[in-house]
C-alpha positions in Angstrom: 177.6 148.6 22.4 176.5 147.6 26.3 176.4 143.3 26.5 173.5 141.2 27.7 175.7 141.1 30.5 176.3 144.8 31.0 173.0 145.4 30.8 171.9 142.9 33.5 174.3 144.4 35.5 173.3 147.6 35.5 169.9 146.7 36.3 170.7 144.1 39.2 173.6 146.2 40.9 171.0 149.3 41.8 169.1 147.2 44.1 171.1 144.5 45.1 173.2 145.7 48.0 171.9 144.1 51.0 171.8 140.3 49.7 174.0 138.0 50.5 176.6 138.1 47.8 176.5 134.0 47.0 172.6 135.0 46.6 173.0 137.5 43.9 175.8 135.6 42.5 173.8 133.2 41.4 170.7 135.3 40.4 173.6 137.2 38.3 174.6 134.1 36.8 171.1 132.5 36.0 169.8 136.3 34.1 173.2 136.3 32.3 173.3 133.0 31.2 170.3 133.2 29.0 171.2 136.9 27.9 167.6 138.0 28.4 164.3 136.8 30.8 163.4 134.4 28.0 163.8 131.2 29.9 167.1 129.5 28.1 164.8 125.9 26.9 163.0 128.0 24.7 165.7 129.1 22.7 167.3 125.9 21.7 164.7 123.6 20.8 165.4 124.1 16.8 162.7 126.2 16.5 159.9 124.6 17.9 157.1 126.6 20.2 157.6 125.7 23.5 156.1 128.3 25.1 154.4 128.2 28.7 150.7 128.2 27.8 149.7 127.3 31.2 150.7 126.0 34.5 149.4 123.1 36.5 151.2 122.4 40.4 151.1 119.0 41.8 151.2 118.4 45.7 152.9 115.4 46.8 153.1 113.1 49.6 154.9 109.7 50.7 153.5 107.3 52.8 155.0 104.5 55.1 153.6 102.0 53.4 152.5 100.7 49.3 149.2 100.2 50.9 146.9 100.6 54.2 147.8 97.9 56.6 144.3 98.2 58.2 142.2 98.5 54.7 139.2 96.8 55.0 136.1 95.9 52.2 133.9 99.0 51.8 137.5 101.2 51.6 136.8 103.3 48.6 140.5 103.7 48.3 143.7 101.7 49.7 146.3 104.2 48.9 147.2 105.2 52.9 147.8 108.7 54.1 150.5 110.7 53.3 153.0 113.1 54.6 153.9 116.0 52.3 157.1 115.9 50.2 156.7 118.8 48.2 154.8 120.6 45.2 155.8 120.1 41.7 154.8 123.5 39.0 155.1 122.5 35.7 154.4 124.5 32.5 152.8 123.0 29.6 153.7 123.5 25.7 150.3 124.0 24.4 151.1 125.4 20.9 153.5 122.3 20.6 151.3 119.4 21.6 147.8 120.9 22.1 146.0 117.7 22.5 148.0 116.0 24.8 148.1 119.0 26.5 144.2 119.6 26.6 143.2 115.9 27.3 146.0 116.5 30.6 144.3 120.0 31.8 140.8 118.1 31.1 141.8 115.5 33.7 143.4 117.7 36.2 140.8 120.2 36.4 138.3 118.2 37.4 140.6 116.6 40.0 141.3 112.7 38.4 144.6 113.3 39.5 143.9 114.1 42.7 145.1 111.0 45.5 146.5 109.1 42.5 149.7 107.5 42.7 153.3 107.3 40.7 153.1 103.6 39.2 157.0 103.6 38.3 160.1 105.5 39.5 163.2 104.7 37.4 166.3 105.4 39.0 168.4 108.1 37.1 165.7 108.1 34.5 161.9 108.9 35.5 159.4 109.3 38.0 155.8 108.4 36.7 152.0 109.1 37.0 148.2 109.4 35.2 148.3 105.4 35.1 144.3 104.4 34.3 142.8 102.0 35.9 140.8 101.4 39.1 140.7 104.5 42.0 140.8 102.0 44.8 144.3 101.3 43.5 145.3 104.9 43.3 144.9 104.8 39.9 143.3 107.5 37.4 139.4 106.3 36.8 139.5 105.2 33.4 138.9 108.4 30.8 136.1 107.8 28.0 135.9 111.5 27.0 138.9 112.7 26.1 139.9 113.7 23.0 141.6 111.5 20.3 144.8 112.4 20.4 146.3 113.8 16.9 149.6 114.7 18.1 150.8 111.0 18.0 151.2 111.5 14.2 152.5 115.1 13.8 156.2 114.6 13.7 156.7 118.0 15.9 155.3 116.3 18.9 158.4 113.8 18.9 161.0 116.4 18.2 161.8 117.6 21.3 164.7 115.4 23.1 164.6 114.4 27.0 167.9 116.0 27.2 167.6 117.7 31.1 165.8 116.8 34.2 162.0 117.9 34.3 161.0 117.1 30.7 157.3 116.5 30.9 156.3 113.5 28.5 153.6 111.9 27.3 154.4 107.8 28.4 153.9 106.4 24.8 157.0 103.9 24.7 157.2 103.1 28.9 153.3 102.9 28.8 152.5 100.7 31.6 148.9 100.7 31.4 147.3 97.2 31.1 146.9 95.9 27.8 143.7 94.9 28.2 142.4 98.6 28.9 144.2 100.0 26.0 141.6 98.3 23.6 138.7 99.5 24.9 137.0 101.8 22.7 137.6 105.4 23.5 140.8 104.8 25.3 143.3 107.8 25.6 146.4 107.6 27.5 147.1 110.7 30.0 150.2 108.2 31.7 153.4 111.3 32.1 156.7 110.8 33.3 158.8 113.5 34.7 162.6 113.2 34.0 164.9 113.4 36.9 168.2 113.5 35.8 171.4 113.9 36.6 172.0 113.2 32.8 169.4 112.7 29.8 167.2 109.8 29.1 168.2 109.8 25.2 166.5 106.4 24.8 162.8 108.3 25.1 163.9 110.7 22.5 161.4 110.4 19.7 159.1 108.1 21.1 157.6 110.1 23.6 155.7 113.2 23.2 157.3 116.1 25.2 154.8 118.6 26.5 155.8 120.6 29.3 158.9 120.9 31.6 159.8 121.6 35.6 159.4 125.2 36.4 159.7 125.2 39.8 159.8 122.0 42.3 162.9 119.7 41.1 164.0 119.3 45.0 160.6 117.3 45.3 161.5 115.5 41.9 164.5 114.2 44.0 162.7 113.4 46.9 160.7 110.9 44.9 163.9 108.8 43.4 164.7 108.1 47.0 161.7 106.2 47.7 162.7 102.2 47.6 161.0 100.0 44.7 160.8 96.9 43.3 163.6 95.6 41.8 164.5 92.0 40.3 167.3 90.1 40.8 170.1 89.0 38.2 168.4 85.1 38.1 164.4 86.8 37.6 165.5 89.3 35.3 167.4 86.4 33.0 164.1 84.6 33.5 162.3 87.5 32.4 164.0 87.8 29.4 163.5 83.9 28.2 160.1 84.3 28.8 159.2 87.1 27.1 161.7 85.6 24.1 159.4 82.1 24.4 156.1 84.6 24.2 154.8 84.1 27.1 152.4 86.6 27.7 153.7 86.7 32.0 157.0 88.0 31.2 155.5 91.6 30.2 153.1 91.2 33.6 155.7 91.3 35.6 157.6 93.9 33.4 155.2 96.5 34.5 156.4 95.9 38.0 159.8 96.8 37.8 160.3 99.5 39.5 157.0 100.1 41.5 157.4 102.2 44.9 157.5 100.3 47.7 156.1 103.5 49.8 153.4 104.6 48.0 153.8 108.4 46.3 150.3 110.4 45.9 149.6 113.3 44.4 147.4 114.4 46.8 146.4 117.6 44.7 146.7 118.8 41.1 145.2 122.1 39.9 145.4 124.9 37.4 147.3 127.8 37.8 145.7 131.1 37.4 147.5 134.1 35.2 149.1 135.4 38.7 149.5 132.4 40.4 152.2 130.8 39.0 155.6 130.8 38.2 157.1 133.9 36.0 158.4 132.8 32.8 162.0 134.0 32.7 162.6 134.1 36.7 163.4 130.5 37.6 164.1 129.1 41.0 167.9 129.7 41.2 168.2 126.5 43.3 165.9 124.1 40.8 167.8 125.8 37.9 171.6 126.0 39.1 171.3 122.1 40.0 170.1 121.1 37.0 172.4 123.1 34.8 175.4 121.6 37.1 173.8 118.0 36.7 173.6 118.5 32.9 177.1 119.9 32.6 178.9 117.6 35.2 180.6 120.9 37.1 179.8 123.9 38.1 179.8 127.1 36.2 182.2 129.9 37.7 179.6 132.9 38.8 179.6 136.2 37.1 181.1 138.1 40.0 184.1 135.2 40.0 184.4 136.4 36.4 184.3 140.0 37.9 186.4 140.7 40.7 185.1 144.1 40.8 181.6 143.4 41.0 182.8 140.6 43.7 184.1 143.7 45.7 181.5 145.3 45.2 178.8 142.7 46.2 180.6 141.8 49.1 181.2 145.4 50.9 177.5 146.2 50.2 178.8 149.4 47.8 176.0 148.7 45.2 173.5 151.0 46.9 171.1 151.8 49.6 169.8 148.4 51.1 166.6 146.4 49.8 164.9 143.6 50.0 165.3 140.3 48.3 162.4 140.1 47.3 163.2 143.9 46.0 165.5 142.4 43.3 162.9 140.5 42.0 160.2 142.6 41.4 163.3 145.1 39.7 163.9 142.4 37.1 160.4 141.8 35.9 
């Protein structure tokens, strides 16, 4: 009987000759280590469906500043302009979640998101947007028409852990959303946070609903943990605490600051992918993937052809063939 591996060989080597062998190393590496084009997250999740049911990208941008320096009283918005950072393609689990995940297409199809801005990054933890409130602030206009969401008490919704970077989750428990506006009638959260590793954030586990994950863009996920925020010293965060032990009411005010961008991020667009448009389920970026499989396992994997000498001969004298295009391999593997 021929291995996973064997197999992917034999289909790889044909048309691999002319790439760089570091390149097809790693292309080798990423097919092989989940044995078949089914992308390796859905196939241990205990049995839950996460598959892709559609794709939504997000184009980002940084600014200089939190907030135009020459805003004046008719501005309809004070989030200044941006420079791009990068786009963000994430798929969404709608057999696993399908309210969250239809309330999130409703709002970014008819472009909420768009020039909204991350309320919170969270060093080594999160990076997070849909906050509600007022569009002038960057904010998502308050939604009265979405759907009440039913997934908050199916017990599926809550399985799925935020064990590597890009886990897509509904903000239930680091809701920072004002308290006020979550007791308006027809209220419904959208607020999502987008894990950024290098390790898991085991403290959301079961108190967030998980609903999509990072297909393609985690180098712009990085980006964003770079930009400065707010941060409280030793002496304000022991005040902090007594206050919010005493009850009063401030101490959670200034909670929902901590770690605010100092440089404002915007998603600057947010749309729906179309069946051709996206990214293809079982092909992952090598560079998104291979960093956050090395940033989950603390060290990097040896490659296949380091496990193969002979294919590492083989790869690097360009005996595999008659030469092709990268792009060549690609389209051989789907």
């Amino acid at each position: 009987m021929i291995s996973t591996t064997g197999v992917l060989a034999l289909v790889v080597l044909p048309v691999a000759a002319n790439i760089a062998p570091a390149r097809a190393n790693a292309i080798l590496d990423q097919l092989a280590a989940r044995g078949s084009l089914k992308s390796e997250s859905d196939s241990d999740q205990g049995g839950l469906d996460t598959t892709i049911t559609h794709q939504v990208y997000m184009d980002i941008g940084i600014s200089e500043t939190a907030w135009k320096s020459d805003r004046t009283l008719g501005d309809k918005t004070l989030v200044p302009i941006s420079s791009p950072a990068g786009r963000i393609i994430i798929g969404l689990y709608g057999n696993l979640a399908p309210i969250t995940v239809q309330n999130f297409l409703k709002v970014v199809e008819r472009g909420d998101l768009d020039g909204t801005i991350f309320s919170r990054i969270v060093a080594g933890e999160y990076v997070q947007a849909g906050k509600q409130g007022q569009s002038r602030m960057g904010e998502v206009e308050t939604q009265t028409d979405l759907v009440s969401n039913s997934d908050i008490y199916s017990a599926d919704a809550f399985k799925l852990p935020h064990r590597r970077p890009g886990t897509v989750s509904l903000s239930v428990s680091d809701n920072d959303e004002e308290p006020g506006l979550k007791l308006k009638k027809n209220f419904h959260s959208i607020e999502f946070l987008i894990t950024t590793g290098p390790g898991p954030v085991p403290r959301l586990d079961g108190e967030n609903i998980v609903f999509g994950r990072v297909l393609d863009g985690m180098n712009t996920v990085s980006t964003l943990t770079s930009v400065p925020t707010f941060k409280p010293n030793d002496n304000n965060r022991a005040l902090n605490q007594f206050a919010e032990l005493i009850g009063d009411d401030r101490a959670q005010v200034v909670r929902r600051k901590y770690g605010r961008p100092l440089r404002a991020v915007v998603i600057t667009e947010a749309k729906l992918l179309g069946p051709n448009e996206g990214w293809t389920e079982g092909l992952p970026r090598v560079e998104d993937t291979q960093a956050a499989d090395e940033a989950v396992t603390g060290e990097e994997e040896p490659t296949l052809a380091e496990k193969n000498p002979t294919l590492l001969s083989l790869l690097s004298k360009g005996r595999l063939g008659q030469p092709t295009a990268e792009d060549e391999l690609m389209t051989g593997l789907q």
